[in-house]
Rosetta silent file (secondary structure, phi, psi, omega in degrees, C-alpha in Angstrom):
SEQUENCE: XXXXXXXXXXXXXXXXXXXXXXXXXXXXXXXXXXXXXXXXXXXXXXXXXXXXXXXXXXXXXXXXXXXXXXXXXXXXXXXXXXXXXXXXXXXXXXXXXXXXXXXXXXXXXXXXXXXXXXXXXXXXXXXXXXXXXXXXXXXXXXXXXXXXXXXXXXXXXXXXXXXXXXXXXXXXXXXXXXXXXXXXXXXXXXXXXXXXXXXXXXXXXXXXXXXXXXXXXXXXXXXXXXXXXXXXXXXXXXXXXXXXXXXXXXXXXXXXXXXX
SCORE:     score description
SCORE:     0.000 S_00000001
   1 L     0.000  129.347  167.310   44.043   21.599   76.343 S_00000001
   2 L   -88.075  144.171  171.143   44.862   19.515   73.635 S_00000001
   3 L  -107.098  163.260 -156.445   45.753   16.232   73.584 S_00000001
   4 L   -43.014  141.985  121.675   49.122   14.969   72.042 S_00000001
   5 E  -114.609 -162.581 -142.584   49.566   13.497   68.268 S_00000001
   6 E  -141.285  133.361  154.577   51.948   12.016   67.198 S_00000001
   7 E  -155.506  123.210  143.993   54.772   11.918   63.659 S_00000001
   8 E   -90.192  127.822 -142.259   57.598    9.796   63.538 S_00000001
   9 E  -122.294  170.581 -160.802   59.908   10.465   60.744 S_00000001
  10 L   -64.875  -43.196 -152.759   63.024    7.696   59.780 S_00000001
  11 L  -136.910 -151.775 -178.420   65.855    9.916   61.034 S_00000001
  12 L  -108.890  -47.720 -168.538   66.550   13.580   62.783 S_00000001
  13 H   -71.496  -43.755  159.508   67.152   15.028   59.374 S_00000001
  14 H   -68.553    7.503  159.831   63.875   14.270   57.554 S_00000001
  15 H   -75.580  -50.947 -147.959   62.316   15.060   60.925 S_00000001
  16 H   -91.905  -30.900  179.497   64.086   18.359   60.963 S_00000001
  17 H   -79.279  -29.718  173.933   62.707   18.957   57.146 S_00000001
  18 H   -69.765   -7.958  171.222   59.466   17.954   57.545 S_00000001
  19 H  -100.276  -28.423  169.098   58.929   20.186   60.526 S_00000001
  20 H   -59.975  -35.739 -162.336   60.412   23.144   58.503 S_00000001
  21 H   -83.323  -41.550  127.926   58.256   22.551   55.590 S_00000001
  22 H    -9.420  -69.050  153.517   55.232   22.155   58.255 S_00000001
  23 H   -54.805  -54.961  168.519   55.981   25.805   59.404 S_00000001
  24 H   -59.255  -20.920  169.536   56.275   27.585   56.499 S_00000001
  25 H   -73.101   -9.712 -168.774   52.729   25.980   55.677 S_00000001
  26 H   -91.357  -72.158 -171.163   51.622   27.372   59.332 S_00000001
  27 H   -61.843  -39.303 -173.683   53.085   30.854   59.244 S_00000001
  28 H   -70.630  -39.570 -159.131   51.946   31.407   55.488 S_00000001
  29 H   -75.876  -33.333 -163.486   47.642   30.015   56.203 S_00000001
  30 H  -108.420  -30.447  172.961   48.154   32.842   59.623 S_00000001
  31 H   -73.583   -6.992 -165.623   49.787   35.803   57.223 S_00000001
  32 H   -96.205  -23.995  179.671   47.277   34.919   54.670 S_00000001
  33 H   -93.736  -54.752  174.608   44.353   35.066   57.374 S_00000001
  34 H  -106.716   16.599 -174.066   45.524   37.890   59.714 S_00000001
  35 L    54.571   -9.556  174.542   48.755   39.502   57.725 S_00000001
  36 L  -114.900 -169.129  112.041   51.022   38.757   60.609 S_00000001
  37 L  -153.706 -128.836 -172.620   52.152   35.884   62.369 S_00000001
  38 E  -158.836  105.643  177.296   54.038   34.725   65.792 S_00000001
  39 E  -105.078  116.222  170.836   56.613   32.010   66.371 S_00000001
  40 E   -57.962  140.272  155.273   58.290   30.670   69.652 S_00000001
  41 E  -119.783 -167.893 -163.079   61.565   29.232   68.644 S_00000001
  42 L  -140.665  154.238  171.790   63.981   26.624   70.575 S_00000001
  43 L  -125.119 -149.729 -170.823   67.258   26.459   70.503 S_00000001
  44 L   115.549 -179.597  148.669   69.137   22.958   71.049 S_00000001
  45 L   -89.773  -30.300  177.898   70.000   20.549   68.227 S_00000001
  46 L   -70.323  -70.251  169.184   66.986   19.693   67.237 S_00000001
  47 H   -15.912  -74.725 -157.249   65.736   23.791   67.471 S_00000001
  48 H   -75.061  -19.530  175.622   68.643   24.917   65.390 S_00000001
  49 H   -56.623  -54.455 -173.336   68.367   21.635   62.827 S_00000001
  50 H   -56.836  -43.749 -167.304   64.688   22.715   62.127 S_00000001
  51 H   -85.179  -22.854  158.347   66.218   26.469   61.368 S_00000001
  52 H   -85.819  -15.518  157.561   68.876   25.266   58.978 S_00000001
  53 H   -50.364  -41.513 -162.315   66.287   22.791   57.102 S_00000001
  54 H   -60.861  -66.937 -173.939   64.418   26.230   56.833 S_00000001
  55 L   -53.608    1.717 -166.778   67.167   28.092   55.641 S_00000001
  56 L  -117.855  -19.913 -168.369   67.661   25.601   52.807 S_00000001
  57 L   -79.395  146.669 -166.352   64.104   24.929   52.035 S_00000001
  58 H   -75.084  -39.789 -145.121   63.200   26.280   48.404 S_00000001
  59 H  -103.987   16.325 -156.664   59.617   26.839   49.843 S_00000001
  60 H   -95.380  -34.010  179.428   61.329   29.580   52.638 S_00000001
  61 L   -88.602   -5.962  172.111   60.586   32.471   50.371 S_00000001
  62 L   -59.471  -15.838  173.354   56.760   31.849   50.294 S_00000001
  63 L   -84.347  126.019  147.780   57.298   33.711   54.329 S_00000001
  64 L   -71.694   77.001  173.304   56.721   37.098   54.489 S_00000001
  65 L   -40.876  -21.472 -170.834   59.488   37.714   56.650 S_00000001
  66 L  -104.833  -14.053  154.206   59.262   40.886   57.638 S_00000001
  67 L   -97.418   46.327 -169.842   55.753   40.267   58.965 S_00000001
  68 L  -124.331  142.866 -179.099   56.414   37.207   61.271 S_00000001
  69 E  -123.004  157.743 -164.934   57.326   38.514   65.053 S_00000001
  70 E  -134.327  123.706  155.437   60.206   35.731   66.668 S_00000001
  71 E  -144.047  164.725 -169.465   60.226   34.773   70.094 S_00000001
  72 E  -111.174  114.115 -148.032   61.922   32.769   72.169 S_00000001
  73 L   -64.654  -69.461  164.222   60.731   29.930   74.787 S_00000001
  74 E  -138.986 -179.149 -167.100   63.651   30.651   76.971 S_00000001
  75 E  -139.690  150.261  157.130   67.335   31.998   76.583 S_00000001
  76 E   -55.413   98.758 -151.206   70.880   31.401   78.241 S_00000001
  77 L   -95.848  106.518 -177.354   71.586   34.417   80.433 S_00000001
  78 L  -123.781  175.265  173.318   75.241   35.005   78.628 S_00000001
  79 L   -99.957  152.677  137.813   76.277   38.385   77.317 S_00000001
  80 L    12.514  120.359  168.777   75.355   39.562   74.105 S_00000001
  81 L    53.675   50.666 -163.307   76.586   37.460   71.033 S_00000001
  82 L  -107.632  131.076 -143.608   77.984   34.955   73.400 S_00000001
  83 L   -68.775  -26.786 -177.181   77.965   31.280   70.878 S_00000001
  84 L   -75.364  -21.254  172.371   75.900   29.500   73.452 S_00000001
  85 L   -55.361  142.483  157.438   73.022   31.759   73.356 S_00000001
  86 H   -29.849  -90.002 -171.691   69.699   30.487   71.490 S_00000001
  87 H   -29.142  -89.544 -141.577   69.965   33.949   69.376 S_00000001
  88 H   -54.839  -36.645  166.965   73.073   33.803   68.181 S_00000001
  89 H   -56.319  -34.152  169.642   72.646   30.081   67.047 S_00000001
  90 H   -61.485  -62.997  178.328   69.370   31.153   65.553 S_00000001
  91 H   -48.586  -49.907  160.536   70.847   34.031   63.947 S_00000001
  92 H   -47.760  -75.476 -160.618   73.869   31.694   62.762 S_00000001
  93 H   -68.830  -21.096 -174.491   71.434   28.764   61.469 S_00000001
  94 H  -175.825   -9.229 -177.194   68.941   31.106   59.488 S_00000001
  95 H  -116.960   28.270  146.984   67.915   34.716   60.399 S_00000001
  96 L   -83.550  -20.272 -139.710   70.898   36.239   59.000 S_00000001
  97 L  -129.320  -17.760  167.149   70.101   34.906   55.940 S_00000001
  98 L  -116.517  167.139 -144.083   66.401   36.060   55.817 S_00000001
  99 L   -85.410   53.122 -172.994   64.907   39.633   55.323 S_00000001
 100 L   -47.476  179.764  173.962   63.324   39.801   59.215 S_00000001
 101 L  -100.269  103.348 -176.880   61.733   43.211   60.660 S_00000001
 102 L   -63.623  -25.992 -160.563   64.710   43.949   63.701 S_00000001
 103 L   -89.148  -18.709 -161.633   61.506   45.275   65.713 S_00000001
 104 L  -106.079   -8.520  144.950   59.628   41.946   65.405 S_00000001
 105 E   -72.224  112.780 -176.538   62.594   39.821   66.786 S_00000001
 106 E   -83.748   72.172  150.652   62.163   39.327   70.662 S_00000001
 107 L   -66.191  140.439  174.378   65.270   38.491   72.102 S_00000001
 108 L   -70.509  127.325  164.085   65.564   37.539   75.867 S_00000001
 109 L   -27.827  140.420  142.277   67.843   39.908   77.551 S_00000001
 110 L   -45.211  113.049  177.273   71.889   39.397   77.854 S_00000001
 111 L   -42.832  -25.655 -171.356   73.591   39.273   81.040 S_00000001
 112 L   -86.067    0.690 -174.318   75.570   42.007   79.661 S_00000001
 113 L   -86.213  175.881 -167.678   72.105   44.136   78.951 S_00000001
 114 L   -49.722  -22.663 -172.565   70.344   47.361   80.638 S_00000001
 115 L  -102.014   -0.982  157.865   69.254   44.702   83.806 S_00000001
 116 L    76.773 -118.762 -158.441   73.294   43.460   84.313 S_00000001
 117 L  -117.604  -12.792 -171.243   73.267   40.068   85.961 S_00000001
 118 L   -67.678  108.300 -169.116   69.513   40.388   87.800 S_00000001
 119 L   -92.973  -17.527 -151.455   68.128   37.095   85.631 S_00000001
 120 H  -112.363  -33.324  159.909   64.688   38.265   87.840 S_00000001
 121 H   -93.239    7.037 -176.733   64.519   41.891   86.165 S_00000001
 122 H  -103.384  -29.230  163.348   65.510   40.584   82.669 S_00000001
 123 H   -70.563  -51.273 -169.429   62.324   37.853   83.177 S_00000001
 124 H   -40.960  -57.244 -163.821   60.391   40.907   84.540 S_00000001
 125 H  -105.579   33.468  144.281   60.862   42.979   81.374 S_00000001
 126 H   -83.923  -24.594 -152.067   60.316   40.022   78.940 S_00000001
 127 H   -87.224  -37.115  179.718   57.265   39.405   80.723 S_00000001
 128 H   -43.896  -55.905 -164.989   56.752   43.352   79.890 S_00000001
 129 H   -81.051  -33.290 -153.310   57.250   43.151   75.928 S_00000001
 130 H   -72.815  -40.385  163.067   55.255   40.020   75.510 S_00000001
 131 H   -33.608  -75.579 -178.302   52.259   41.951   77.629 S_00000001
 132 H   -46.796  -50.114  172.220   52.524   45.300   75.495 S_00000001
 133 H   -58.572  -25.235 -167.161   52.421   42.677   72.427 S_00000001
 134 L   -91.431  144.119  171.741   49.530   40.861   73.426 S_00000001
 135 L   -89.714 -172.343  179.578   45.994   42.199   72.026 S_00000001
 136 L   -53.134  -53.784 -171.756   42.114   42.413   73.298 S_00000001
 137 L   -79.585   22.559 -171.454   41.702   39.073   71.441 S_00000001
 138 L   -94.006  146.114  168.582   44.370   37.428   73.598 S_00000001
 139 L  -118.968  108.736  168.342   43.802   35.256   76.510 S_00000001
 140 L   114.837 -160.729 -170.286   45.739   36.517   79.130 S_00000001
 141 L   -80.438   -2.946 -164.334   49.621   38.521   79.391 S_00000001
 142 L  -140.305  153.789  143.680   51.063   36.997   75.992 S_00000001
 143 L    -6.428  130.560  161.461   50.359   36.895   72.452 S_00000001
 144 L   -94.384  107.282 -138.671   48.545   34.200   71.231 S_00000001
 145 L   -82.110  152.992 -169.050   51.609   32.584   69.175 S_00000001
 146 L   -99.396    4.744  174.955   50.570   30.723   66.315 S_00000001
 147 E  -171.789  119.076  166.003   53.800   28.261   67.070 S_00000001
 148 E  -121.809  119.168 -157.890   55.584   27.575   69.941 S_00000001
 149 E  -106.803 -178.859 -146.341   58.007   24.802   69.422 S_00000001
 150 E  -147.985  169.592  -80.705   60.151   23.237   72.310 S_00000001
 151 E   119.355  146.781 -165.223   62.921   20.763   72.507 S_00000001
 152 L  -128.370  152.439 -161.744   62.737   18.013   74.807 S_00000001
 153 L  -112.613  171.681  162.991   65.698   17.441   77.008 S_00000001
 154 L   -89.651   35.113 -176.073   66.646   14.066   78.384 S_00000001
 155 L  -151.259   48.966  155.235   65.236   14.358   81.972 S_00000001
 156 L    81.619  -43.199 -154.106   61.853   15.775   80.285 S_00000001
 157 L   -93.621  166.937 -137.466   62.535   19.097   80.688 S_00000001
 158 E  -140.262  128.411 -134.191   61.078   21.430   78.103 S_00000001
 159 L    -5.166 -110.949 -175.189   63.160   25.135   77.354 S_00000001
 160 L  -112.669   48.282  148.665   64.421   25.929   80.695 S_00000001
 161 E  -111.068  136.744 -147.089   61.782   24.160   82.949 S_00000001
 162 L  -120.812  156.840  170.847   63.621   21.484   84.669 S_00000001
 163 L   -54.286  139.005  171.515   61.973   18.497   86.860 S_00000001
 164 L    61.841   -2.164 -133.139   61.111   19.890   90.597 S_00000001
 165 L  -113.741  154.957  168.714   62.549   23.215   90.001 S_00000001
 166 L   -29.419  -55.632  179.967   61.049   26.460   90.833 S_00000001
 167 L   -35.609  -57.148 -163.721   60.167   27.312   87.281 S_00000001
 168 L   -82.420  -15.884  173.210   57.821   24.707   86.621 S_00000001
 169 L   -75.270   -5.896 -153.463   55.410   25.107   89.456 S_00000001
 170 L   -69.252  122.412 -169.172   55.075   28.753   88.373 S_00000001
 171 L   -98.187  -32.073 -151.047   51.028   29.302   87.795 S_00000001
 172 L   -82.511  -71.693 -167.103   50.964   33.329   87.440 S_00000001
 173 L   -56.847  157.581 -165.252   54.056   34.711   86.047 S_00000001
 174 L  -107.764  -49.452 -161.976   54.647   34.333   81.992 S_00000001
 175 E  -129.972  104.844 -160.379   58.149   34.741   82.514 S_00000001
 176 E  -119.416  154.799  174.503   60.748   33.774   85.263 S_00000001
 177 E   -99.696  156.066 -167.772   64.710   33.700   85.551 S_00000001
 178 E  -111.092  105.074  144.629   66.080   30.195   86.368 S_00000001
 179 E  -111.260  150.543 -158.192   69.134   29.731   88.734 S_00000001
 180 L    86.046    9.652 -169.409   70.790   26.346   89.565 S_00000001
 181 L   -66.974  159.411 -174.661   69.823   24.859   86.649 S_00000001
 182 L   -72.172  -29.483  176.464   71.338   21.507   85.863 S_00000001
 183 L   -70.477  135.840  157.418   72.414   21.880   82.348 S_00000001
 184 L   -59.822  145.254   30.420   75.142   24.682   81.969 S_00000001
 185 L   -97.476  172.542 -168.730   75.148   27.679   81.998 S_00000001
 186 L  -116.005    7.927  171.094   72.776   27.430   85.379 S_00000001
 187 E  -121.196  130.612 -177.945   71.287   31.206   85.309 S_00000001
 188 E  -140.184 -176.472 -159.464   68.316   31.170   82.297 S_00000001
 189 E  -162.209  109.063 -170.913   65.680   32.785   81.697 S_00000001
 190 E  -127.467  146.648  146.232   62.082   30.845   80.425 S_00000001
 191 E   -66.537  166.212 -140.146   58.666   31.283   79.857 S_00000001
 192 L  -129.652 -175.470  176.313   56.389   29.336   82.290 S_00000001
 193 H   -62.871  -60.933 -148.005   53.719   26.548   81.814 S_00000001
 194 H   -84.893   -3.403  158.943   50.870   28.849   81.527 S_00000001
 195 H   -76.558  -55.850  141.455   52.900   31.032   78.970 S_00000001
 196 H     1.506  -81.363 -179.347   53.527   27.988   77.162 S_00000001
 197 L   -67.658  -11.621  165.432   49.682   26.823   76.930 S_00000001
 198 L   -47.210  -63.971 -121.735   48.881   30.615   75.188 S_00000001
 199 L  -101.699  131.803 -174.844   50.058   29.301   72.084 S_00000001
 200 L   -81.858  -10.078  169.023   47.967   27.838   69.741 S_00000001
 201 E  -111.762  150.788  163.217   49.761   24.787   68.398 S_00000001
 202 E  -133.669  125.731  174.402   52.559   23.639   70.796 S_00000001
 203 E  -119.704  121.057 -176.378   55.632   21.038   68.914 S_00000001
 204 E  -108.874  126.627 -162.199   57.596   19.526   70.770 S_00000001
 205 E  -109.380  139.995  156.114   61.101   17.953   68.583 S_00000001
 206 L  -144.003  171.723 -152.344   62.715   15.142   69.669 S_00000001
 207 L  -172.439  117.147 -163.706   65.241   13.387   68.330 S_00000001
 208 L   130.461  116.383  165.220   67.699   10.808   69.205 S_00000001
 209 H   -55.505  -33.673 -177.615   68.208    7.923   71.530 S_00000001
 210 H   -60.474  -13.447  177.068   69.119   10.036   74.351 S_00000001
 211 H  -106.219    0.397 -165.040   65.572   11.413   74.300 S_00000001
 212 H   -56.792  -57.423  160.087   63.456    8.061   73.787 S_00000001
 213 H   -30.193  -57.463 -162.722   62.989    7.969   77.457 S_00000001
 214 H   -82.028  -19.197 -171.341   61.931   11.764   78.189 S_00000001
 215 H   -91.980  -47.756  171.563   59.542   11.066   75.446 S_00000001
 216 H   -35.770  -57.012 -171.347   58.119    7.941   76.794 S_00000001
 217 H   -69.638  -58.987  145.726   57.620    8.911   80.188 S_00000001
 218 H    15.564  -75.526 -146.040   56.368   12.197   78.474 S_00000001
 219 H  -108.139    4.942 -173.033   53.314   10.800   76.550 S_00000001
 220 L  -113.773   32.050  157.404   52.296    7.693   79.181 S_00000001
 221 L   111.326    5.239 -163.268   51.103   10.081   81.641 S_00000001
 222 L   -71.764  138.757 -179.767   53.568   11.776   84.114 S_00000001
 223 L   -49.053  159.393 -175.842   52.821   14.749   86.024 S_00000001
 224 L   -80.286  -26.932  168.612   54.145   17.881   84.706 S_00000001
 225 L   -87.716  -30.681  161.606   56.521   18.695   87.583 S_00000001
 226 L   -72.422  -24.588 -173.047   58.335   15.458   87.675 S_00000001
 227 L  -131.137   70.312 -165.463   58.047   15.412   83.738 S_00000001
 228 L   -78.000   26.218  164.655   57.520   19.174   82.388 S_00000001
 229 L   -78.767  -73.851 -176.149   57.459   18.091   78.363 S_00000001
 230 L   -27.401  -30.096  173.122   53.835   16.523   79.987 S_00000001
 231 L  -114.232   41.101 -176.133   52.759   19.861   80.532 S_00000001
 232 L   -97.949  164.109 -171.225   53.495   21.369   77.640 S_00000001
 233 L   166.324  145.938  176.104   49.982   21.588   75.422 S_00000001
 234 L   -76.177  170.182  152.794   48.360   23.943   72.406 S_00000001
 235 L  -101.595  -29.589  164.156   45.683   25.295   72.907 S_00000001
 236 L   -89.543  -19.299 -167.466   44.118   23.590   69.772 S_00000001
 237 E  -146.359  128.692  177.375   47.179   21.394   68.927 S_00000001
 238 E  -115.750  105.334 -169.050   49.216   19.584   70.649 S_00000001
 239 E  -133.526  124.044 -175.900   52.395   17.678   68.444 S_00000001
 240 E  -117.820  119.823  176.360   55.159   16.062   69.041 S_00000001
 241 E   -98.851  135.412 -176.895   58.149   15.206   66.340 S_00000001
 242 E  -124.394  158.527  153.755   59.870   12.705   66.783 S_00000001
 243 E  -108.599 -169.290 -177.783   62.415   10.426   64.802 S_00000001
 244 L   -40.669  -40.611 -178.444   62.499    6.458   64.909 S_00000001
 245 L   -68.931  -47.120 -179.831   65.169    6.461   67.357 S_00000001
 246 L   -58.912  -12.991 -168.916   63.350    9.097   70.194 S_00000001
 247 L  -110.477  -11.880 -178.682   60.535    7.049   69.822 S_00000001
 248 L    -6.361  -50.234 -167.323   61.816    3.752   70.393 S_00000001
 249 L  -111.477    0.198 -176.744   60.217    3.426   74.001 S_00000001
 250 L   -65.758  153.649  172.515   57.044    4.789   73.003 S_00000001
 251 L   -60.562  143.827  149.551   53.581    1.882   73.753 S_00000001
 252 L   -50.823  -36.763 -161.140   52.777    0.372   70.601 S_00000001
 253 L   -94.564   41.577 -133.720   49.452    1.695   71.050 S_00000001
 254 L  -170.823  -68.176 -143.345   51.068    5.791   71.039 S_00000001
 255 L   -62.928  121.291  166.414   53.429    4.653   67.975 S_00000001
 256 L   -77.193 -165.750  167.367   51.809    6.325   65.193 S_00000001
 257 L   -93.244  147.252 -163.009   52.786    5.015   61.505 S_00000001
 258 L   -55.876  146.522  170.418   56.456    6.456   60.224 S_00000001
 259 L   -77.461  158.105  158.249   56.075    9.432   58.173 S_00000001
 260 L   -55.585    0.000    0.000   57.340    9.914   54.760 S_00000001
């Protein structure tokens, strides 16, 4: 487990470029070492901000796109092209626009997919491809992703693991469906804590006033089921971007110095 650092950028848009510009330096150093590489994305505001800085950045074609595999921390369970899904917003903010491999994008099932409305056989077979994906040099059921980045909500929670909720206690399973959740829609579909902690950098964007809190309580020590951002962790790196405002409430002794 790693522990947190820290970069606090002026605003959410030089936040959202400087974590784009940050990736493409990640994913090219892992195609340049092992020819592939593996991203978690987020959805959100923050999520999809980072994927249209991407799409805009100059430095976007240095990715070998068609060797990068895309996955997703968790998904809405909507039908198929339905505007609130992560994918489609993904798809919308930037991977229309670049030359991906359709085999090496991982979407989380659709309500409207081969498993119908069963959110518990649509985690089941996510849990499947990420297995079949992961190799010998893996530890454990999943891939080891070279970035899994996260969005931090403002009650903490971190893609769809919510404070107290079933999800977040989960130690085994990689992959679970979510019902009741508080945010709409309330049937999801996530990756767990211990899928999560595969990956070797974990980022978690924040952004915002509305998140200053979730970040605070976050980084000063809170258990992971009352506060599940806390138990989010790399396995070598653990980093969380923030801008001036999300950071607000952070100790003085936490606040790193502002970023360019």
């Amino acid at each position: 487990m790693s522990a947190p650092q820290l970069v606090v950028h002026h605003d959410k848009d030089l936040m959202a470029q400087a974590a784009a510009a940050r990736l493409i330096t990640k994913v090219v150093d892992a195609q340049a070492s092992r020819g592939h590489a593996s991203v978690v994305l987020t959805g959100g505001r923050n999520g999809n901000g980072l994927l249209a800085a991407l799409a805009a950045a100059p430095a976007r074609d240095a990715v070998d796109w068609g060797r990068l595999d895309l996955w997703w921390g968790d998904e809405r369970f909507l039908p198929e092209g339905d505007p609130e899904r992560n994918i489609t917003q993904a798809r919308e903010a930037l991977l229309d626009s670049v030359p991906l491999d359709p085999e090496r994008v991982h979407a989380m099932p659709a309500s409207d997919g081969p498993y119908g409305t069963d959110v518990e056989a649509a985690a089941a077979a996510y849990a499947e491809d990420l297995a079949r994906a992961a190799g010998p040099e893996n530890h454990g059921a999943v891939p080891t992703f070279d970035v899994l980045m996260l969005g931090v909500g403002p009650d903490t929670h971190v893609a769809s693991l919510f404070p107290e909720l079933p999800a977040v206690r989960e130690t085994e399973r990689t992959v679970v469906g979510v019902r009741g959740a508080p945010k709409p829609p309330p049937t999801r579909v996530t990756l767990t804590l211990p899928a999560i902690r595969s990956a070797r950098e974990v980022w978690l964007l924040a952004a915002g006033e509305d998140k200053a809190r979730a970040a605070a309580i976050a980084l000063s020590g809170a258990g992971e089921i009352q506060a599940p951002a806390a138990g989010a962790h790399g396995r070598s790196r653990t980093l969380w971007l923030l801008d001036a405002a999300a950071a607000s409430q952070l100790p003085r002794t936490l606040y790193p110095p502002a970023s360019p």
